[in-house]
N, C-alpha and C positions, 0 to 999 in steps of 0.2 A: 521402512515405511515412516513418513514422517505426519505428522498432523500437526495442522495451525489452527490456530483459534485466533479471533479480532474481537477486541472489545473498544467502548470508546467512544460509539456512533450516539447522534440524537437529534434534537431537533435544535435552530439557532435563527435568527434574524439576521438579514444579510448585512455584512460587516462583521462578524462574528466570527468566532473563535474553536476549534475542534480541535480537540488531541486521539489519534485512533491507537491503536497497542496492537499488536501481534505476538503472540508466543508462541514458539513452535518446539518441539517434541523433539526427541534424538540427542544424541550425543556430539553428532558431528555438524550444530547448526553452521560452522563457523566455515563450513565446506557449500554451503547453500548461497546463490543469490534470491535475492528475495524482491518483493514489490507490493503493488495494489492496483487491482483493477478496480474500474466499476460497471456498473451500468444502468442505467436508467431508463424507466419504462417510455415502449416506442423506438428505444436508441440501442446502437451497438454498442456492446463492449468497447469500454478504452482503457487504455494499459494507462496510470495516472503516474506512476512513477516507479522507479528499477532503483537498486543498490545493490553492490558486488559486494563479496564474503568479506572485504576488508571496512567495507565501510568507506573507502576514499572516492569512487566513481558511483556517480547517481544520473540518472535521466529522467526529465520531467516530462510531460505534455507540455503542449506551451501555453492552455489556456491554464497554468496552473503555477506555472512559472512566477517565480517572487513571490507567492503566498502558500507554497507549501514546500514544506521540509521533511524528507527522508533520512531518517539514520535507525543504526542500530546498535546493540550491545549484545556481542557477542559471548560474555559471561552470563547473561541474563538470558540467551537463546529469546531475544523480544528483538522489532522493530518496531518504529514508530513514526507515524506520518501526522508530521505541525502542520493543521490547517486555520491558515490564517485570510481575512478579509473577504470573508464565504459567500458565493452571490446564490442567487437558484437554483443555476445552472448546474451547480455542484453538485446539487440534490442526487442521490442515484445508492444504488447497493453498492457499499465498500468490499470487494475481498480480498484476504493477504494471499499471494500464490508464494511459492516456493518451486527452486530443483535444485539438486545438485550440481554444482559447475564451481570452480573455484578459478577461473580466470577471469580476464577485467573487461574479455567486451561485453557490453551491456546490450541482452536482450530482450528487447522490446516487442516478442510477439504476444500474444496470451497463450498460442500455443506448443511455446517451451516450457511451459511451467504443467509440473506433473502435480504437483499438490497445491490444495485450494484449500480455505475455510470456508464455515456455512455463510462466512457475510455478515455487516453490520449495518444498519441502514444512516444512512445522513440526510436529512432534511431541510433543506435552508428558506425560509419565509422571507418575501419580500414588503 
């Protein structure tokens, strides 16, 4: 069993600046890919961005593409997702998912990931 926690989330004016955190639980994080959904009232979930157990392979959305940054440190069992140049649209519930997979294609559904956190909220003011 693995548990994630996200810290990080808050409110910002758009142009603005966010750092989210992930830590997740276990010993064998470095076996997990990892990511961040969100979603936003009214709207579907969207998978925001994937990274594989090494850290080297990442997929973004494309509305999110060039102002946000995934990585992780896998001594630290944390990822972390740079959000930079934050519009409204942003706005939505962050959550970290995780599963176990340690190979490098990257998947992008929400429904391969077996563990979630309770979420961190982001709020972007225009």
């Amino acid at each position: 069993q693995v548990h994630v926690v996200e810290s990080g989330g808050g409110s910002v004016q758009a142009g603005g600046s966010l750092r989210l955190s992930c830590e997740a639980s276990g010993r064998t994080f470095s076996r997990y890919m990892m990511g961040w959904i969100r979603q936003a009232p009214e709207k579907e979930r969207e998978v925001v961005a994937i990274i594989d157990w090494s850290g080297r392979h990442t997929y973004y959305v494309e509305s999110v593409k060039g102002r946000f940054t995934l990585s992780r440190d896998n001594g630290k069992n944390r990822v972390y997702l740079e959000m930079n140049s934050l519009e409204p649209d942003d706005t939505a519930g962050y959550f970290c998912v995780a599963t176990e997979y340690s190979g490098s294609l990257l998947k992008i559904s929400e429904y391969d990931y077996d563990y979630w956190g309770p979420g961190t909220q982001v709020t972007v003011s225009s």
